[in-house]
N, CA, C and O atoms as a GROMACS GRO file, in nm:
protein
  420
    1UNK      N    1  15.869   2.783  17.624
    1UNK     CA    2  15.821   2.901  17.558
    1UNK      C    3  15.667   2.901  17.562
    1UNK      O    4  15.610   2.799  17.525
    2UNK      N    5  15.593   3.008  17.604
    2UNK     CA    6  15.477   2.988  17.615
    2UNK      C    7  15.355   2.990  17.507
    2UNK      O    8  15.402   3.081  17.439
    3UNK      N    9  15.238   2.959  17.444
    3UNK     CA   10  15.198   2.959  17.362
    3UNK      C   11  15.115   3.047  17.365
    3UNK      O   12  15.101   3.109  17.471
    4UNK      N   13  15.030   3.081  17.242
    4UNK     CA   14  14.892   3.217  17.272
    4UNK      C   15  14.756   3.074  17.278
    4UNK      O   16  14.653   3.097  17.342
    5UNK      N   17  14.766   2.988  17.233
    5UNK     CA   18  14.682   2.906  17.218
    5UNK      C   19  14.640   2.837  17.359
    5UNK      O   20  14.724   2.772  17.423
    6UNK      N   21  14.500   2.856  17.408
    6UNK     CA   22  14.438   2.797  17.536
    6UNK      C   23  14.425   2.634  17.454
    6UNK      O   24  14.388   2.603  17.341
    7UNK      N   25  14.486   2.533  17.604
    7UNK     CA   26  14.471   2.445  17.609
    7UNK      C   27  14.283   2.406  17.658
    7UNK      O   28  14.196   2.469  17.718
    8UNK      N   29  14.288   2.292  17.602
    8UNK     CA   30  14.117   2.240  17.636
    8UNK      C   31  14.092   2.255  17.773
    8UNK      O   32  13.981   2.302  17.801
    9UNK      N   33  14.158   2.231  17.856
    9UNK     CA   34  14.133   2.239  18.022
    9UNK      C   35  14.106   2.395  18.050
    9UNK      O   36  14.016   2.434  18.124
   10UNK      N   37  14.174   2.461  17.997
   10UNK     CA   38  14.173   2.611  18.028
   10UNK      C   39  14.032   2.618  17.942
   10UNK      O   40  13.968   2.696  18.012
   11UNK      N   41  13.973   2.594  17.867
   11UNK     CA   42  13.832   2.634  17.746
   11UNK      C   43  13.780   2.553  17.916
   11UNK      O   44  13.809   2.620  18.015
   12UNK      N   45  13.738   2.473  17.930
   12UNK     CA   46  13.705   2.401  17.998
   12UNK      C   47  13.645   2.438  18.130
   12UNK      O   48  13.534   2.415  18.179
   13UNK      N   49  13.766   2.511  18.178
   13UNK     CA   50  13.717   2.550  18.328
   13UNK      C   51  13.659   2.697  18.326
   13UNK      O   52  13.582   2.744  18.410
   14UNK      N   53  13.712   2.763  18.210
   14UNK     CA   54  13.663   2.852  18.147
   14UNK      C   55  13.498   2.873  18.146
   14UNK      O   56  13.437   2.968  18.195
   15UNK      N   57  13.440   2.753  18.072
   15UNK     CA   58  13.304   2.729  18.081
   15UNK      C   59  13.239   2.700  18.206
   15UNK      O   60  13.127   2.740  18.236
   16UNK      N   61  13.307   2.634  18.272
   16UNK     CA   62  13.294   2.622  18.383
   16UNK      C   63  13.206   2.738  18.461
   16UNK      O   64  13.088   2.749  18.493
   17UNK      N   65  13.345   2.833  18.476
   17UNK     CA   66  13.367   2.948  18.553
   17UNK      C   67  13.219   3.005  18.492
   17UNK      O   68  13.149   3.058  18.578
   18UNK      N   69  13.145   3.000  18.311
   18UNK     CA   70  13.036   3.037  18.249
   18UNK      C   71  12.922   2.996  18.349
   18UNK      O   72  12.868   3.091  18.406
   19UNK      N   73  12.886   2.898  18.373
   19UNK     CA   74  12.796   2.816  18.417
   19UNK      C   75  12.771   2.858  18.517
   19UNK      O   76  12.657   2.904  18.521
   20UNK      N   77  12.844   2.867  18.636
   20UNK     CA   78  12.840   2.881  18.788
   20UNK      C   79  12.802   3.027  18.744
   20UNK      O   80  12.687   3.060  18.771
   21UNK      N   81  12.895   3.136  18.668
   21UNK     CA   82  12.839   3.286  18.675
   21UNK      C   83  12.667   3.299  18.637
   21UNK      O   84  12.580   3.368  18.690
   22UNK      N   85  12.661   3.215  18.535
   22UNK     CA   86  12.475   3.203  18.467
   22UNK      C   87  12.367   3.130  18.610
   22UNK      O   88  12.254   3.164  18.644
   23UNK      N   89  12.457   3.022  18.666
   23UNK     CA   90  12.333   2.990  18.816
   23UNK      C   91  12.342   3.100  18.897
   23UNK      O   92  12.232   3.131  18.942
   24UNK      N   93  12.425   3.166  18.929
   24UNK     CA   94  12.457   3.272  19.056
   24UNK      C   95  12.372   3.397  19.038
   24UNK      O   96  12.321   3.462  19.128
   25UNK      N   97  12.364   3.424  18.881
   25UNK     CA   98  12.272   3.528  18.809
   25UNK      C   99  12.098   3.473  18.808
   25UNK      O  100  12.006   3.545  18.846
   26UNK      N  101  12.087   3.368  18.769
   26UNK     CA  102  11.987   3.318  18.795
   26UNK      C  103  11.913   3.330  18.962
   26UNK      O  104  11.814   3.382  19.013
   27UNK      N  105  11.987   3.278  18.988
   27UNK     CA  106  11.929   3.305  19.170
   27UNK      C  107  11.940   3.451  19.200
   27UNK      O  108  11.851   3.486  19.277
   28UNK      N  109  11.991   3.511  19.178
   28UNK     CA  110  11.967   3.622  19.242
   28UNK      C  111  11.829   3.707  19.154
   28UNK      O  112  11.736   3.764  19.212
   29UNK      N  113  11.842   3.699  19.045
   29UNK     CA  114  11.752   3.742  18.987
   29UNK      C  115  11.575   3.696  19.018
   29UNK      O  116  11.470   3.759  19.008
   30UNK      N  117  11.615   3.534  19.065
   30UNK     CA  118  11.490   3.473  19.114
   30UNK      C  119  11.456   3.519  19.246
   30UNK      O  120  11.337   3.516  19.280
   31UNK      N  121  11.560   3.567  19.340
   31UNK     CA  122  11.528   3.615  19.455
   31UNK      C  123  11.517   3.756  19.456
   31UNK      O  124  11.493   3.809  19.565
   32UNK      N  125  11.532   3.836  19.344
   32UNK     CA  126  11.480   3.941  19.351
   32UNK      C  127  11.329   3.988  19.301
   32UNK      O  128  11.259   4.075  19.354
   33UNK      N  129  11.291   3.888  19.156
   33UNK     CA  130  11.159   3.827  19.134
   33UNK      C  131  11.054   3.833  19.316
   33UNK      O  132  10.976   3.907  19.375
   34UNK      N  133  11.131   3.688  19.340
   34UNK     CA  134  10.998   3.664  19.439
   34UNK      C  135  11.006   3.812  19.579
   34UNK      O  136  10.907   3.825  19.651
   35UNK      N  137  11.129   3.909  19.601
   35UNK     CA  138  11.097   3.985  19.703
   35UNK      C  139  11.012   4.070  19.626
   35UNK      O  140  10.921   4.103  19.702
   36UNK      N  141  10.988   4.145  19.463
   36UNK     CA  142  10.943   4.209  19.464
   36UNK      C  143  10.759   4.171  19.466
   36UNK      O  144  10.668   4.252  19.481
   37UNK      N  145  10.754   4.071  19.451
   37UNK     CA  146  10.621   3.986  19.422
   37UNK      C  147  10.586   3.999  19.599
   37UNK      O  148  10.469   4.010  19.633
   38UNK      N  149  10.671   3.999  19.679
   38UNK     CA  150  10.624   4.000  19.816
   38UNK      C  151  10.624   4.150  19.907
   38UNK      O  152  10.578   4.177  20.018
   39UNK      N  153  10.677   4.212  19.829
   39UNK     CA  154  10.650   4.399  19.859
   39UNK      C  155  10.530   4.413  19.786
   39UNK      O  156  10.456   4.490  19.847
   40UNK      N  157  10.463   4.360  19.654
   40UNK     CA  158  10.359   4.419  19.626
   40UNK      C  159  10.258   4.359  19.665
   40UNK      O  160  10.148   4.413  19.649
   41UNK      N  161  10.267   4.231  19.729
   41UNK     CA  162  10.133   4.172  19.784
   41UNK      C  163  10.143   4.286  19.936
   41UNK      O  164  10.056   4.369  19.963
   42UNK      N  165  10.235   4.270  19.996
   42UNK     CA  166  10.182   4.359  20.093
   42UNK      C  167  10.131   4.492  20.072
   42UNK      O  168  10.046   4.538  20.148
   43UNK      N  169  10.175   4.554  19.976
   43UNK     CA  170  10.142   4.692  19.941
   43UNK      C  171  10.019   4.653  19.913
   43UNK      O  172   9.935   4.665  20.002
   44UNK      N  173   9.992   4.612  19.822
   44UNK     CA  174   9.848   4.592  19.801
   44UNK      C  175   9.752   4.576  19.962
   44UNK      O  176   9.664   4.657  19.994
   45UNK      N  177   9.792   4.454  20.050
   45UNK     CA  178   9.733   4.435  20.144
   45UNK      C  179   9.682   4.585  20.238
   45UNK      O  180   9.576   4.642  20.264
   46UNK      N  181   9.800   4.601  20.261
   46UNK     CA  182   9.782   4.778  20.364
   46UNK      C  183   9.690   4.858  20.280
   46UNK      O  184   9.602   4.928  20.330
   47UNK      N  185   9.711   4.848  20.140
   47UNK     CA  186   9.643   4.944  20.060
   47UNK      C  187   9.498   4.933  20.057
   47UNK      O  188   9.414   5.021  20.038
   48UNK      N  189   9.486   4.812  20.079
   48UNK     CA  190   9.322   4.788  20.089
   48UNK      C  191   9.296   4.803  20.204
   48UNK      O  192   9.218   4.898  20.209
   49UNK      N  193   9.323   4.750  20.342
   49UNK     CA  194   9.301   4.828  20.467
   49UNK      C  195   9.306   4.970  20.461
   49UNK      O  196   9.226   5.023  20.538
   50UNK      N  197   9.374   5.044  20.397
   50UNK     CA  198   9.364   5.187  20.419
   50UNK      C  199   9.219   5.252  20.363
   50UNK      O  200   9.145   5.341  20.407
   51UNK      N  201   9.213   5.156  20.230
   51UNK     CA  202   9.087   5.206  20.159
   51UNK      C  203   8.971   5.185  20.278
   51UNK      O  204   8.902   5.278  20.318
   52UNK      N  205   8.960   5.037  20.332
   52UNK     CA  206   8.850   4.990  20.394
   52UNK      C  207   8.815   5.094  20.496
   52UNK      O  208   8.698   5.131  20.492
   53UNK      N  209   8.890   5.148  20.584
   53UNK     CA  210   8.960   5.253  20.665
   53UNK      C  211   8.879   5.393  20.638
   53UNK      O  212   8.800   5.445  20.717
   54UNK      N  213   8.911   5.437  20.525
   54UNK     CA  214   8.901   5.610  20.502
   54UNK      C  215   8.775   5.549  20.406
   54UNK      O  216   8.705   5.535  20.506
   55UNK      N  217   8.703   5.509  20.318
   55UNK     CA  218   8.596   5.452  20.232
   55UNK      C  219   8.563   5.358  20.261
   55UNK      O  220   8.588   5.254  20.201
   56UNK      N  221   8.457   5.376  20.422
   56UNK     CA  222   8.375   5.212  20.444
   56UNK      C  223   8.260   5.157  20.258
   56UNK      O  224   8.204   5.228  20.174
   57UNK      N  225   8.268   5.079  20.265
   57UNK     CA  226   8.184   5.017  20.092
   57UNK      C  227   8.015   5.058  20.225
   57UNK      O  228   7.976   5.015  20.334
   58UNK      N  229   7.964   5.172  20.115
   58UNK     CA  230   7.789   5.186  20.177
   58UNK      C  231   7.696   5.107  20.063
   58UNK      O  232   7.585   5.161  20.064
   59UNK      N  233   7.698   5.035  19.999
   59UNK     CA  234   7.587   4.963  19.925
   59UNK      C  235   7.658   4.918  19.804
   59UNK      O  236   7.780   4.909  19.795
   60UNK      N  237   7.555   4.883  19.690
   60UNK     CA  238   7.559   4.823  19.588
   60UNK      C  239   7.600   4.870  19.472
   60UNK      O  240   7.644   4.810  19.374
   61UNK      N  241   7.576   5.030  19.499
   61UNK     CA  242   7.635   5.130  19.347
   61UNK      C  243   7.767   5.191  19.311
   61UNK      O  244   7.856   5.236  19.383
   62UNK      N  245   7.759   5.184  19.223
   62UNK     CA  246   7.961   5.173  19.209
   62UNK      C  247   7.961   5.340  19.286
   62UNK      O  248   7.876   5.429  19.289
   63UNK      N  249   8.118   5.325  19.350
   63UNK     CA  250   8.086   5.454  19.473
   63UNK      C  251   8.237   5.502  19.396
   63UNK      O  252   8.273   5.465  19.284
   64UNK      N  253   8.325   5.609  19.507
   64UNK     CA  254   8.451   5.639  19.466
   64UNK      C  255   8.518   5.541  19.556
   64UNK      O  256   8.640   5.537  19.542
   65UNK      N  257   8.478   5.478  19.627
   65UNK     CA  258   8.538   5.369  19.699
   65UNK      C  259   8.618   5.241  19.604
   65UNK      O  260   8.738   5.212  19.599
   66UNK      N  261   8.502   5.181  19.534
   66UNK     CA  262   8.560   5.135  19.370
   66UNK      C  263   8.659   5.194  19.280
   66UNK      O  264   8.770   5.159  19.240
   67UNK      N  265   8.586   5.286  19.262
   67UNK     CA  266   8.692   5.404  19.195
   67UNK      C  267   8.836   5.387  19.205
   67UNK      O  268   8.932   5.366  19.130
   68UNK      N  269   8.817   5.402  19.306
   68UNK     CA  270   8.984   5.429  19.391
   68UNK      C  271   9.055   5.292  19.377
   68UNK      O  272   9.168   5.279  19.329
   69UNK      N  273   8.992   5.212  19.415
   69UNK     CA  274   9.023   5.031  19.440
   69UNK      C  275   9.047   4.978  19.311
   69UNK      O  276   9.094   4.866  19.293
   70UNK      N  277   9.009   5.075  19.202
   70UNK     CA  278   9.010   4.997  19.055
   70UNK      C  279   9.158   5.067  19.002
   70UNK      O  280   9.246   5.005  18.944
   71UNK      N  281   9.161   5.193  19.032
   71UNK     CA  282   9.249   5.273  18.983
   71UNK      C  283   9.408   5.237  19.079
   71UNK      O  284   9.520   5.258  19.033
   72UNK      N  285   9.388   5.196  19.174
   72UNK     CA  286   9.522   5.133  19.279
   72UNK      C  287   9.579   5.015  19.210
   72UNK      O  288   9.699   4.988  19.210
   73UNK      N  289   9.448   4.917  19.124
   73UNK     CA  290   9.504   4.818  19.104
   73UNK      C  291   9.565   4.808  18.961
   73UNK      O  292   9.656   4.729  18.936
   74UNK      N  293   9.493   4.917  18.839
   74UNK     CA  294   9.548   4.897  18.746
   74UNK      C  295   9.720   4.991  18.754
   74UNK      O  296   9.812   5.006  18.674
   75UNK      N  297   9.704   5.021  18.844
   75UNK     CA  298   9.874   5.099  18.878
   75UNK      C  299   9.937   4.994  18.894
   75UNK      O  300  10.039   4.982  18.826
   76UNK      N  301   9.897   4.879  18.993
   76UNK     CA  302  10.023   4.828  19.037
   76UNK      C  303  10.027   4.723  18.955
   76UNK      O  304  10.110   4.640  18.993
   77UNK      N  305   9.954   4.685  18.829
   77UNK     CA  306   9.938   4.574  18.721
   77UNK      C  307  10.060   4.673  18.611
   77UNK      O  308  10.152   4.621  18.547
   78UNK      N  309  10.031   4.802  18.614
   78UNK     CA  310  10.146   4.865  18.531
   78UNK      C  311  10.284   4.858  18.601
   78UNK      O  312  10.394   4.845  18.548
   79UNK      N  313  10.248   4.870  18.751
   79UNK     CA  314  10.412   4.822  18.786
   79UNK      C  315  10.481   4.703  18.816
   79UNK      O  316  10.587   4.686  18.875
   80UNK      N  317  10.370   4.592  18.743
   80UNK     CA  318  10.430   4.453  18.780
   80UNK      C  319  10.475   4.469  18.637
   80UNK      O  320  10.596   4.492  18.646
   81UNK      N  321  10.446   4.470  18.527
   81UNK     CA  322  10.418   4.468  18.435
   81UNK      C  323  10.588   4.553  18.386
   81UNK      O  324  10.662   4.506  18.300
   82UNK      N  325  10.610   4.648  18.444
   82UNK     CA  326  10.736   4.724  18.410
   82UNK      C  327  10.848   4.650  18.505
   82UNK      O  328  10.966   4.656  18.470
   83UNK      N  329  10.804   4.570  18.642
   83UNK     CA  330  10.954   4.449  18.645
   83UNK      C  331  10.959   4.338  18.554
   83UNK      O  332  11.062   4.290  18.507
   84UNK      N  333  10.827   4.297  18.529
   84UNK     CA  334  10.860   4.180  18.448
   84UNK      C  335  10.928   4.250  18.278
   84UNK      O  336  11.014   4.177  18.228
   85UNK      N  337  10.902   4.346  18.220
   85UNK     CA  338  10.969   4.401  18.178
   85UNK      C  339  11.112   4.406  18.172
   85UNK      O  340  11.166   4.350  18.076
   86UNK      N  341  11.178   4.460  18.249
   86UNK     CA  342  11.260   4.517  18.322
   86UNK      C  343  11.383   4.373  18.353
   86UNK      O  344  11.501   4.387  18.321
   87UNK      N  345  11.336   4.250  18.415
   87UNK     CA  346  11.397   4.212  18.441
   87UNK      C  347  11.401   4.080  18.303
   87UNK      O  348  11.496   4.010  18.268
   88UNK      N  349  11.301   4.082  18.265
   88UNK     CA  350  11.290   4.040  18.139
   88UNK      C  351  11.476   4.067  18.004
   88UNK      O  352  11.549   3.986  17.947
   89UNK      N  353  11.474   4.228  18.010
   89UNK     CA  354  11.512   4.267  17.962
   89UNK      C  355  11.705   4.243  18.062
   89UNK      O  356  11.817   4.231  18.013
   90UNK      N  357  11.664   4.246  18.188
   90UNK     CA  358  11.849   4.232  18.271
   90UNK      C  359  11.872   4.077  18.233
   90UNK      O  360  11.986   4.044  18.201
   91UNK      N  361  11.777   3.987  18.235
   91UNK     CA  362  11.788   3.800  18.161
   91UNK      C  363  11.847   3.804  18.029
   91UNK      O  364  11.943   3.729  18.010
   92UNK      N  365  11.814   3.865  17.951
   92UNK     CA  366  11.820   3.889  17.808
   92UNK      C  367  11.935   3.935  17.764
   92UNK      O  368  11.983   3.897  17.657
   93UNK      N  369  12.002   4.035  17.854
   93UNK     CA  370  12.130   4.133  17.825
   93UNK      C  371  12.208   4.050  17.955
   93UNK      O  372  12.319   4.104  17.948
   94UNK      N  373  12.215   3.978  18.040
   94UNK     CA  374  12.321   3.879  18.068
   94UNK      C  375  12.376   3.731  17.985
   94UNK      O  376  12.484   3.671  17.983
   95UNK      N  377  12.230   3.709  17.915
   95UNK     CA  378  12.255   3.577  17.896
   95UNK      C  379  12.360   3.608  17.767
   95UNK      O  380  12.469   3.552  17.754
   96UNK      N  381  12.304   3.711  17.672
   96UNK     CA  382  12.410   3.773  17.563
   96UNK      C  383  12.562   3.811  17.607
   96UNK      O  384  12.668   3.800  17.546
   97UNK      N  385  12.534   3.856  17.722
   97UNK     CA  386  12.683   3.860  17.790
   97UNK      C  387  12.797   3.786  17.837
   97UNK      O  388  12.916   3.811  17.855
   98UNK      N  389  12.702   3.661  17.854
   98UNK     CA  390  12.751   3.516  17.935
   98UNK      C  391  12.763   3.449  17.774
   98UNK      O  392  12.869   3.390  17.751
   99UNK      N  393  12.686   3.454  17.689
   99UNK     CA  394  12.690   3.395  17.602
   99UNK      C  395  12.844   3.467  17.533
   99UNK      O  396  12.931   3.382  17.517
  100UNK      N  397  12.876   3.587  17.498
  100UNK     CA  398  12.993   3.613  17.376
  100UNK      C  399  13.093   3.590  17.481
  100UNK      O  400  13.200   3.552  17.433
  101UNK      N  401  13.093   3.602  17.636
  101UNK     CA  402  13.219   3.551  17.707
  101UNK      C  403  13.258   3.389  17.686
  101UNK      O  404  13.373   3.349  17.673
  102UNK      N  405  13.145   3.309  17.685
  102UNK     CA  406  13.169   3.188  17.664
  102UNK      C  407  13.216   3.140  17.504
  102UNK      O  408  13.252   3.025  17.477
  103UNK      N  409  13.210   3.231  17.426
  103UNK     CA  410  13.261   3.241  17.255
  103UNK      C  411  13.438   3.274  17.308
  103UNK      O  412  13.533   3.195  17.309
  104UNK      N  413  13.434   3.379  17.337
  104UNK     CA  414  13.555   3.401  17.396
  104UNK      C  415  13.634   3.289  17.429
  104UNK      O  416  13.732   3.266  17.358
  105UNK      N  417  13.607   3.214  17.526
  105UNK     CA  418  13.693   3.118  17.567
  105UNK      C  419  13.749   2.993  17.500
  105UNK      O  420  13.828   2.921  17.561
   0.00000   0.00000   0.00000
């Protein structure tokens, strides 16, 4: 006759099954970390060739060349700033997730 009660092996592999889902989340999340860290160094890179490009720097006084170069960068400090955010917040709402599944078991 079968019981409702999980044996320890079943809690067990259960956690298990927790663990491996929390590394698998981890890595991917770390490999989505470092691609976006490597789209914005390049963006940045082209972005400054483009500036160098269309606004050669003519001297010493702040120009719109600056301008522009200051205002590109506090954008993309707001859009690092909204993944780390962001993924801040997908870490936070898995680990709570991984966490009441592992209550569960």
């Amino acid at each position: 006759m079968p019981t409702a009660t999980k044996k320890p092996m079943d809690a067990a592999a259960s956690q298990h099954g927790t663990v491996e889902r929390t590394a698998e989340l981890s890595e991917q999340v770390l490999e989505e970390v470092k691609s976006g860290q490597e789209s914005a160094i390049e963006a940045v890179r082209k972005f400054m060739e483009s500036v160098d490009e269309a606004l050669p720097d003519h001297g010493e006084d702040p120009s719109r060349r600056q301008q522009v170069i200051d205002s590109a960068l506090e954008m993309s400090e707001k859009l690092v700033q909204t993944q780390y955010d962001f993924l801040t917040r997908v870490v936070h709402s898995a680990g709570e997730a991984l966490g009441a599944s592992s209550k569960k078991a």
